[in-house]
C-alpha positions as CSV (number, residue, x, y, z in Angstrom):
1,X,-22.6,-23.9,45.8
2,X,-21.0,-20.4,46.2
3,X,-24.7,-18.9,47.2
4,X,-25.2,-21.4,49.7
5,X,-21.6,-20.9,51.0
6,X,-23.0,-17.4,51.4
7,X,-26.1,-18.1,52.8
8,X,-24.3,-20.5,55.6
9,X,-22.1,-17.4,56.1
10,X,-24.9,-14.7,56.7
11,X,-26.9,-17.4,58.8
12,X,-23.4,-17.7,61.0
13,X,-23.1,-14.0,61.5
14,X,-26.7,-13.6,62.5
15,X,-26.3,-16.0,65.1
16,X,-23.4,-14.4,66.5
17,X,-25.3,-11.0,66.6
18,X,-28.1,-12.0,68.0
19,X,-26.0,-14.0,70.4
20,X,-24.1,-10.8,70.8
21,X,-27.3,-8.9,71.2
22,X,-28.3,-11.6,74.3
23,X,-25.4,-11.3,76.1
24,X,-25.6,-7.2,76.4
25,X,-28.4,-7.3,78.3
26,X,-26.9,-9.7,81.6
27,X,-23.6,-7.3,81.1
28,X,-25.8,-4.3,80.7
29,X,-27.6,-5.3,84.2
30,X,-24.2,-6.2,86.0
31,X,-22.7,-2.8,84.8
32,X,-25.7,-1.1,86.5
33,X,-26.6,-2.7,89.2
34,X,-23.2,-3.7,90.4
35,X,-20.7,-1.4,89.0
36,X,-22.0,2.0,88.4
37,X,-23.7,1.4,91.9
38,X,-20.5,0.9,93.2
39,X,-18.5,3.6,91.3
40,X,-21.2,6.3,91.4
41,X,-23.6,6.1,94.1
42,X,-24.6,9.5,93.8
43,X,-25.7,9.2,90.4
44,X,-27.0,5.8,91.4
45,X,-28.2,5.3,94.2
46,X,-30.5,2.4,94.1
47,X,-30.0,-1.2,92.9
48,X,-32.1,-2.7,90.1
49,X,-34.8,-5.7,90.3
50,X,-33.5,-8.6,90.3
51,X,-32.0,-10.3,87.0
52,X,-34.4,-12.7,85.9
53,X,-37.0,-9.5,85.5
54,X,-34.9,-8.3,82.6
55,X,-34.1,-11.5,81.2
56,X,-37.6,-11.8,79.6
57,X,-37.3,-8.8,77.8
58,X,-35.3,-10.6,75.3
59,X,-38.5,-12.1,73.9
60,X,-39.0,-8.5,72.0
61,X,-35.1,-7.5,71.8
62,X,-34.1,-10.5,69.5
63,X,-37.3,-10.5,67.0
64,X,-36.8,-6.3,66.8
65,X,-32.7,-6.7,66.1
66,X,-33.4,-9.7,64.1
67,X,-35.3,-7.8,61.7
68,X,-33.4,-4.7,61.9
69,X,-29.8,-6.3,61.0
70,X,-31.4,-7.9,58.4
71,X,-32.8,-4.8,57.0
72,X,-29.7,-2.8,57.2
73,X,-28.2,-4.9,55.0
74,X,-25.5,-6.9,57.3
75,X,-25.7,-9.9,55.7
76,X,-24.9,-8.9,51.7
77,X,-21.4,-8.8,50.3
78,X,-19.8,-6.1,52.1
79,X,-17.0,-6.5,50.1
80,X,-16.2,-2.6,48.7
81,X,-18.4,-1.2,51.8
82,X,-16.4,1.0,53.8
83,X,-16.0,0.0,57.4
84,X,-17.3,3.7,58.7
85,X,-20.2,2.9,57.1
86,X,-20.8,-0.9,58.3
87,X,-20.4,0.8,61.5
88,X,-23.2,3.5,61.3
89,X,-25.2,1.0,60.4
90,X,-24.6,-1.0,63.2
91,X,-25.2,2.1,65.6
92,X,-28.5,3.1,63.9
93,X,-29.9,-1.1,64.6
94,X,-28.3,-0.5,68.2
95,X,-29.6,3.4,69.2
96,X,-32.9,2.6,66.8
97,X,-33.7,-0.7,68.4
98,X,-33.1,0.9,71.7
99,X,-35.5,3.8,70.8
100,X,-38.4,0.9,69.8
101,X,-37.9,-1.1,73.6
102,X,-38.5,2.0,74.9
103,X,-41.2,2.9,73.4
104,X,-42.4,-0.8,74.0
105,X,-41.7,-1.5,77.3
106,X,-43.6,2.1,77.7
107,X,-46.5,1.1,76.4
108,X,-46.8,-1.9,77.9
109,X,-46.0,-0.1,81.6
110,X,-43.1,-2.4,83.0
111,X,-42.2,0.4,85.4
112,X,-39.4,-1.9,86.9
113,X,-37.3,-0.9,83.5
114,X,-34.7,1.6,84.3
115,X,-34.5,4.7,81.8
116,X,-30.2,4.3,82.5
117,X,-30.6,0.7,81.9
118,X,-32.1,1.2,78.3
119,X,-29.7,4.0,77.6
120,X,-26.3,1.7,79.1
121,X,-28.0,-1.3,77.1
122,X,-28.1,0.5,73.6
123,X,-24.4,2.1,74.2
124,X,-23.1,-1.7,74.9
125,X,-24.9,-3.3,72.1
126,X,-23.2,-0.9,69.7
127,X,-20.0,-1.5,71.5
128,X,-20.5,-5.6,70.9
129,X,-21.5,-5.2,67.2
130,X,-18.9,-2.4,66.2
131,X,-16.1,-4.9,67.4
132,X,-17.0,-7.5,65.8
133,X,-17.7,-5.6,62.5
134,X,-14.4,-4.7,62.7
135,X,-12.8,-7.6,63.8
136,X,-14.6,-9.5,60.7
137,X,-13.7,-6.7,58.1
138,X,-10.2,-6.6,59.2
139,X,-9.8,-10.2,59.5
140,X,-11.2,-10.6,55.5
141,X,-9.2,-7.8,54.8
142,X,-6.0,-9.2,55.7
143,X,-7.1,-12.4,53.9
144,X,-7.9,-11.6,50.6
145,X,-4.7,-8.9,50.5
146,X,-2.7,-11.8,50.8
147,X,-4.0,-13.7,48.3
148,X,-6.9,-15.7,50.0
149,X,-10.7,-15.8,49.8
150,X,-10.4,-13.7,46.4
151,X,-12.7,-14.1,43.5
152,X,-11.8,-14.5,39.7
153,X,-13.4,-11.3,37.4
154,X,-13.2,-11.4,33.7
155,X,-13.7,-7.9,32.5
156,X,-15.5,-7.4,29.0
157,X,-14.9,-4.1,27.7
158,X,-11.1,-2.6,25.9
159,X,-12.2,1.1,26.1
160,X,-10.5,3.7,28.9
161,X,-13.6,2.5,31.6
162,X,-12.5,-0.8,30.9
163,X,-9.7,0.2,31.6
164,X,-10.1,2.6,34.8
165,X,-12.4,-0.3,36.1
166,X,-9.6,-3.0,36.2
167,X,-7.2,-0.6,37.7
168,X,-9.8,0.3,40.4
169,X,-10.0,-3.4,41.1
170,X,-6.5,-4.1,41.6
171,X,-5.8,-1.1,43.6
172,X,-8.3,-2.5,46.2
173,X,-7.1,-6.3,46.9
174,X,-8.7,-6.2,50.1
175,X,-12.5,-6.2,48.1
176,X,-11.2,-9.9,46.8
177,X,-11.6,-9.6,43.2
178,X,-8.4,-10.8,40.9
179,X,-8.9,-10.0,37.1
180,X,-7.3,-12.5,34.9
181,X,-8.3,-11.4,31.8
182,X,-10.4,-9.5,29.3
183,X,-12.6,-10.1,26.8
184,X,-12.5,-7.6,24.0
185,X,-16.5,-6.0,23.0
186,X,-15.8,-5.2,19.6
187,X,-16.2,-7.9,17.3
188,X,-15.0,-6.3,13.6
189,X,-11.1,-6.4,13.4
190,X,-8.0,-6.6,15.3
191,X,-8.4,-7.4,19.4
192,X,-7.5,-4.4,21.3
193,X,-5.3,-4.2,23.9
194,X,-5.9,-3.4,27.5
195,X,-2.4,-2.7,29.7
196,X,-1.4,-5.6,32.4
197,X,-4.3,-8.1,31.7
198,X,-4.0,-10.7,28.9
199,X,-6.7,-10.9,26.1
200,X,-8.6,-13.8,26.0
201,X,-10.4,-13.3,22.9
202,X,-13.2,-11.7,21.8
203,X,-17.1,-11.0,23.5
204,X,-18.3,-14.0,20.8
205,X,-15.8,-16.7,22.6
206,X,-17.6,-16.0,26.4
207,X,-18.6,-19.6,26.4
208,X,-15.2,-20.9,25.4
209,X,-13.6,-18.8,27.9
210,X,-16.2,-20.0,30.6
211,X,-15.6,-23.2,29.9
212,X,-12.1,-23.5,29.9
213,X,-11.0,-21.0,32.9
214,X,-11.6,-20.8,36.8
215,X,-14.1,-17.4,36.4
216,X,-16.5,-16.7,39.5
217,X,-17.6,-13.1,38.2
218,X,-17.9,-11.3,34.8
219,X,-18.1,-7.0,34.8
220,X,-19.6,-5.7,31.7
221,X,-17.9,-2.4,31.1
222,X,-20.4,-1.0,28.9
223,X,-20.1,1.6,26.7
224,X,-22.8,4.2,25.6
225,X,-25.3,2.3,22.5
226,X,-23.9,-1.1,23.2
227,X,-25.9,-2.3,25.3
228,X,-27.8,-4.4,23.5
229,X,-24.8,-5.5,22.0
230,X,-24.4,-7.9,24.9
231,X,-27.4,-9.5,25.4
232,X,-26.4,-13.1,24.0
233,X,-22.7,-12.2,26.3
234,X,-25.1,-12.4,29.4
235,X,-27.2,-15.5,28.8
236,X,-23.7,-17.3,28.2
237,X,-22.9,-16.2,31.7
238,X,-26.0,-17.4,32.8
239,X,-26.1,-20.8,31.4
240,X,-22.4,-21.4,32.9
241,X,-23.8,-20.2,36.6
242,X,-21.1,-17.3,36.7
243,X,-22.7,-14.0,38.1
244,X,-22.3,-11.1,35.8
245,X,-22.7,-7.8,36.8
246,X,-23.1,-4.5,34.6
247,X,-21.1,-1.3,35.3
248,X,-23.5,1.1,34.2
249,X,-21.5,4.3,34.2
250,X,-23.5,5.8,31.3
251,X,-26.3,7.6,32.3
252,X,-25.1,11.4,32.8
253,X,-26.8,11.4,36.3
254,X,-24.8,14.1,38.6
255,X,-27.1,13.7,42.0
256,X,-28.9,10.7,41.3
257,X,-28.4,7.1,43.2
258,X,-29.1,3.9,40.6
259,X,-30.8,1.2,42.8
260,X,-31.5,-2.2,41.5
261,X,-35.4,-3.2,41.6
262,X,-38.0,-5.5,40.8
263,X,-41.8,-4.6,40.2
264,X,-43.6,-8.4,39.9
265,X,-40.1,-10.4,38.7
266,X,-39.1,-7.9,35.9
267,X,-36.2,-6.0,36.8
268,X,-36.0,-2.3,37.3
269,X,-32.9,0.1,37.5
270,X,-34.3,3.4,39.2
271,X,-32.2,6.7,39.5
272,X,-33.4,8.7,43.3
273,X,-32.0,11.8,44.5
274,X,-34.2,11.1,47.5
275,X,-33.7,8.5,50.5
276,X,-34.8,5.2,50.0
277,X,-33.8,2.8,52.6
278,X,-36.9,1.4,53.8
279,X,-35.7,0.8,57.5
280,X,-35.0,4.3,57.6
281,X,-38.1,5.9,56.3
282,X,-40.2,3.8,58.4
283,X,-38.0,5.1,61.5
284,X,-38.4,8.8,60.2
285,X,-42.7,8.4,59.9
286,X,-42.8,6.7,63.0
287,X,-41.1,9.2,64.9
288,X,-43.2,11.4,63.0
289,X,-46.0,10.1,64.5
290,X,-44.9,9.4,67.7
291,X,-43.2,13.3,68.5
292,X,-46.2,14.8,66.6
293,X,-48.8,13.5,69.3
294,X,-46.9,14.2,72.7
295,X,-46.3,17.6,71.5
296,X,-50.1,18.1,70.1
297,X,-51.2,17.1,73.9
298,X,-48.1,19.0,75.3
299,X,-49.2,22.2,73.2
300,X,-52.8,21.8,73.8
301,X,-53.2,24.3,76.5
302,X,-50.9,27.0,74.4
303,X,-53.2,25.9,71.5
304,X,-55.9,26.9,73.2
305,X,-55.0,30.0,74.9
306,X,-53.9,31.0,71.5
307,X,-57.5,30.6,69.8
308,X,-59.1,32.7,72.9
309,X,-56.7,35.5,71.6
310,X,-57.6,35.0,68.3
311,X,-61.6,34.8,69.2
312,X,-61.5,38.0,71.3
313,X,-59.6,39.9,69.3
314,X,-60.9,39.3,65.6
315,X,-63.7,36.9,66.1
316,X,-63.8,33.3,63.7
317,X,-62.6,31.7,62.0
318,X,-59.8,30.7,64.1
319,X,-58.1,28.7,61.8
320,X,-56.5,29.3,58.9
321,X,-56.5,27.0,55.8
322,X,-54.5,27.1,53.0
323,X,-54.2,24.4,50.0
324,X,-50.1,23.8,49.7
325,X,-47.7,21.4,47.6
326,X,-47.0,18.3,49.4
327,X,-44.5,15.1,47.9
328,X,-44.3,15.6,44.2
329,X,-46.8,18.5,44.0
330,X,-49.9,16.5,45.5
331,X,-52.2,19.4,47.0
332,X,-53.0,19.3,50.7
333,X,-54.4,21.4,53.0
334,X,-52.4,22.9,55.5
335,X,-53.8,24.4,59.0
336,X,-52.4,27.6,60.7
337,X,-53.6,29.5,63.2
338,X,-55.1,32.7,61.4
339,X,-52.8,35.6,62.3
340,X,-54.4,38.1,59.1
341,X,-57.2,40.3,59.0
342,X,-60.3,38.6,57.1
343,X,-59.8,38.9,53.2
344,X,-56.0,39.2,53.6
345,X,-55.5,36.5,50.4
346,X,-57.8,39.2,48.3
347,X,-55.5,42.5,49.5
348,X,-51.6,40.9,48.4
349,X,-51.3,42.7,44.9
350,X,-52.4,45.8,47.0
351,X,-49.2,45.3,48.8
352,X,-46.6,42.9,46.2
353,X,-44.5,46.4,46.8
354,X,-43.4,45.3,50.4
355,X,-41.9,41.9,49.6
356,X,-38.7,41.7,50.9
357,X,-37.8,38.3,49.5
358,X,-36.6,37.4,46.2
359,X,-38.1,34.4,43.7
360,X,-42.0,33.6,43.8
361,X,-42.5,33.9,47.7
362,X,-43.8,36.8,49.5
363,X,-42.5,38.2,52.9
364,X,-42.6,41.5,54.6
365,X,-41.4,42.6,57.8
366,X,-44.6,44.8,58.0
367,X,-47.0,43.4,56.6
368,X,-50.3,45.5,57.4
369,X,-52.5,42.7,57.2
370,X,-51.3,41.4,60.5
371,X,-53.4,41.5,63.3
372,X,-52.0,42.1,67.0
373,X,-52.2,39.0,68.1
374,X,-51.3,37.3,65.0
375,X,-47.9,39.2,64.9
376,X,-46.9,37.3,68.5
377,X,-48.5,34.3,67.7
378,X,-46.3,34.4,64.0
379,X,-43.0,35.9,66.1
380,X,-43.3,32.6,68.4
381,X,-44.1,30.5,65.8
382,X,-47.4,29.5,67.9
383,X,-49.5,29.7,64.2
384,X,-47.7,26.8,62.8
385,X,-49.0,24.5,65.5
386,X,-51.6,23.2,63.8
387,X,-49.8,21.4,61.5
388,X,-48.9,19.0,63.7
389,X,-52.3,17.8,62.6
390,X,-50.8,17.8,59.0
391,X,-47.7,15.4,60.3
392,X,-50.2,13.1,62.0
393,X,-52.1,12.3,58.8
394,X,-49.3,11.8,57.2
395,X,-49.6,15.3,54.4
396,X,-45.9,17.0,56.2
397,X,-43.3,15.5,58.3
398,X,-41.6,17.3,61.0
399,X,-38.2,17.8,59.0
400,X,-38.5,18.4,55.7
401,X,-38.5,21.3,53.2
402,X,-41.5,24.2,53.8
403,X,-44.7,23.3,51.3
404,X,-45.4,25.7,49.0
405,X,-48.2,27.6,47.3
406,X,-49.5,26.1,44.1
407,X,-48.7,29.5,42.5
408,X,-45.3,30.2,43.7
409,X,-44.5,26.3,42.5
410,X,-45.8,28.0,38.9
411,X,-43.0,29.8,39.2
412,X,-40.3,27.6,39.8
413,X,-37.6,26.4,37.6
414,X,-36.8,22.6,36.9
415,X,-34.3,22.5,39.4
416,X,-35.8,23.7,41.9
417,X,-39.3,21.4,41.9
418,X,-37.0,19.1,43.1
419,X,-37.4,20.4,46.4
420,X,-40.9,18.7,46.1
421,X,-39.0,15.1,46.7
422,X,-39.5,15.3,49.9
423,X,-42.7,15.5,52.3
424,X,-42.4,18.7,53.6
425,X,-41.9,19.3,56.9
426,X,-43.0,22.0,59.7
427,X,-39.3,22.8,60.5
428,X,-36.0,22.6,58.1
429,X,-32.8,23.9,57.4
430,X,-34.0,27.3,56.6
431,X,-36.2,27.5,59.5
432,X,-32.5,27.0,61.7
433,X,-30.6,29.4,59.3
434,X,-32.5,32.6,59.7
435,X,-35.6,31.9,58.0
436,X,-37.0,35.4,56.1
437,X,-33.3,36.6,56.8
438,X,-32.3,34.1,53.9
439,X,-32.9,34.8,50.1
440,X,-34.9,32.6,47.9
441,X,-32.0,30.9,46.0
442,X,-30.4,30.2,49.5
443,X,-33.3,29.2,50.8
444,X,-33.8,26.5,47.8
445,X,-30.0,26.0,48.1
446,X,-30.9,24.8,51.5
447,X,-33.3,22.7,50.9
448,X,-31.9,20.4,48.4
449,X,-29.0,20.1,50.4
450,X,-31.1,18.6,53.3
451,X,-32.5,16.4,50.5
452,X,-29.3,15.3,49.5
453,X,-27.4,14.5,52.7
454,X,-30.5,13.3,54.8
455,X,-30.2,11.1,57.5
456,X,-32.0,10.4,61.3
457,X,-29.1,12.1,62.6
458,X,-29.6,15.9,60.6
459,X,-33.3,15.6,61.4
460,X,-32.7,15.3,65.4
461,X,-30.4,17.9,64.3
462,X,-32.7,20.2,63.2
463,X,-35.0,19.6,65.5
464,X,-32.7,20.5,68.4
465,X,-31.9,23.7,66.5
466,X,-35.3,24.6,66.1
467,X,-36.0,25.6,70.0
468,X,-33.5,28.3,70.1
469,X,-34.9,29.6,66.5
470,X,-38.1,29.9,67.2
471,X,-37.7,31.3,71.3
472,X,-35.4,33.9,69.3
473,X,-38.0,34.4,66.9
474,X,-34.8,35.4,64.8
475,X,-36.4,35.7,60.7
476,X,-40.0,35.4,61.9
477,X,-42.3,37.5,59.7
């Protein structure tokens, strides 16, 4: 009953986004063509064609929102989500969906699309969607803090998270959860006593309890080794029909996320430091793919005034290949221009004494083994260009942490291989922060931050930082 409540609930608000979604695009036209033609007719000048040309469009709009509100996750409980949150969300399906018509309605040449249209479109979707996020989470806000729309929590547990959990809950009546009661986990003796909340037994009389009060959730406060303690707890809960959940606040994970699996119907709770939302990744190769080939064909005549320079000057090859650590340590190899004189690999213990860097790597401002050319090419950056081939196969990414060598990976301690839980990229944090200028343990310091707090928004970050770095050639070596 309550899951189909649910389901009818999530069906309801997808309507109304999509519905939402339809109506932007009329309002989006009349804005444009009417309005801002009106108001600014120096910015624009000229009308657009005529509605019922744009109208069709919402044969790809609706399938692409469709599948991207689903995927960011509007239509779960959103109970303990904060709003700011909810409405990130909502701009990434707005600005991301935005970025996929484009790319669309480019590929498909309907010329009669204007560019301000598409941006005005994507800025009043997100305006549509934020306010009715927030009209919804205020509105069941305001409900269940008055008493409405809650749901009835038995906690199982007596010890201090027991405890702490309870007090969390109540502090929040907005999320709709009322505790009525606990359930004490220790079987042997005399019930223990948890402050506000009356006992109602012990873990052994769950089906009792079930049975004989109002109960729509039950949280398993767990404590370390007891676990398994509560195995016949949960299949009482499941043979009543009352969802239980498990607060699993024992694993001494400082960085790690838990996330909630399932590999062929069995279960799996996983533990990432990395990102995982699959909508997001997707977004992040695909622009990967997309950005990597305009700039290949951009770069192509720099490319190939840069192997000329290499030709005449030092003869083949022009290339330079290198095997590198990609995700997790898998080996790829990674293409540079060559800016070295031949044998330059062979000569670096002849001169290990002008590292300038700390840790395994090895930089040096003068680094004899530099040819002419190669020093411009490496203080413009023009040698990592090739590795746009490397994002296009899918071994680097554009953002992401600088691969390695095998040997300086050798080297590493534990914490910092987990710079290696990312694909590497051909810019990063690093690159934008002085590159060479940086030490090592900044440098890794970096890194893992960028791991940490990764979103769409820091890699177009980084990427807009990345043409004043590398015109300054500010670190370059």
């Amino acid at each position: 009953m309550l899951k189909q409540k649910a389901r009818t609930v999530a069906l309801a608000v997808l309507v109304t986004d999509l519905a939402l979604t339809a109506v932007s695009l009329p309002l989006t036209w009349a804005l444009r063509h009417g309005v801002l033609t009106s108001a600014l007719p120096t910015v624009f000048p000229l009308p657009l064609y005529p509605l019922d040309q744009y109208m069709p469009l919402l044969a790809f709009i609706l399938p692409i929102w469709g599948l991207l509100l689903y995927a960011a996750g509007f239509y779960r409980s959103h109970r303990t989500l904060p709003l700011g949150e909810e409405l990130w969300a909502a701009a990434k399906v707005s600005f991301g969906g935005t970025a996929m018509l484009v790319l669309l309605i480019y590929g498909l040449r309907l010329e009669f699309v204007s560019r301000w249209f598409l941006v005005l479109f994507g800025a009043v979707n997100f305006l549509f969607l934020a306010s009715e996020k927030t009209a919804l989470r205020l509105t069941s806000r305001w409900v269940r803090s008055r008493g409405f729309n809650f749901r009835t929590a038995l906690i199982v547990g007596t010890g201090p998270k027991a405890a702490q959990f309870a007090d969390f809950l109540e502090a929040h009546p907005h999320w709709g959860f009322r505790v009525i009661g606990y359930l004490d986990d220790d079987n042997g003796g005399e019930i223990r006593k948890l402050d506000r909340w009356p006992c109602l037994g012990h873990i052994t009389d769950m089906g009792t309890v079930l049975g004989r009060e109002v109960i729509d959730e039950v949280i398993f406060v767990i404590e370390k080794g007891k676990l398994g303690e509560y195995e016949e707890a949960l299949l009482v809960a499941e043979r009543h029909g009352v969802r239980a959940h498990v607060s699993l606040d024992i694993f001494p994970h400082v960085l790690a996320r838990p996330i909630l699996e399932e590999l062929d119907g069995i279960p799996l709770l996983s533990f990432t430091t990395t990102p995982s939302n699959p909508v997001e990744l997707v977004g992040k190769r695909a622009i990967d793919l997309a950005l990597s080939l305009v700039l290949f064909l951009v770069t192509l005549p720099i490319q190939i005034v840069a192997a000329l320079g290499i030709l005449l000057t030092s003869g083949t090859p022009i290339f330079f290949r290198q095997v590198r650590c990609g995700l997790n340590g898998r080996l790829f190899t990674l293409l540079k221009f060559r800016t070295m004189k031949p044998g330059a690999e062979e000569r670096l213990s002849e001169i290990s004494h002008l590292n300038e860097m700390t840790g395994p790597v090895f930089k040096a401002t003068r680094d004899p083994r530099l040819t002419g050319v190669g020093r411009l090419l490496r203080r413009l950056s023009i040698d990592e260009i090739p590795q746009l081939w490397n994002v296009i196969v899918g071994d680097m990414s554009l953002v992401g942490p600088r691969p390695p060598l095998p040997d300086e990976v050798a080297r590493y301690e534990p914490w910092q291989r987990r710079r290696l839980s990312m694909k590497p990229g051909l810019t990063c944090l690093w690159q934008v922060s002085g590159r060479s200028e940086v030490d090592f343990d900044r440098w890794m310091a970096l890194d893992l931050k960028y791991i940490d707090t990764w979103s769409p928004l820091l890699d177009l970050k980084i990427l807009l930082k990345t043409v004043p770095a590398v015109l300054s050639g500010r670190g370059a070596r």
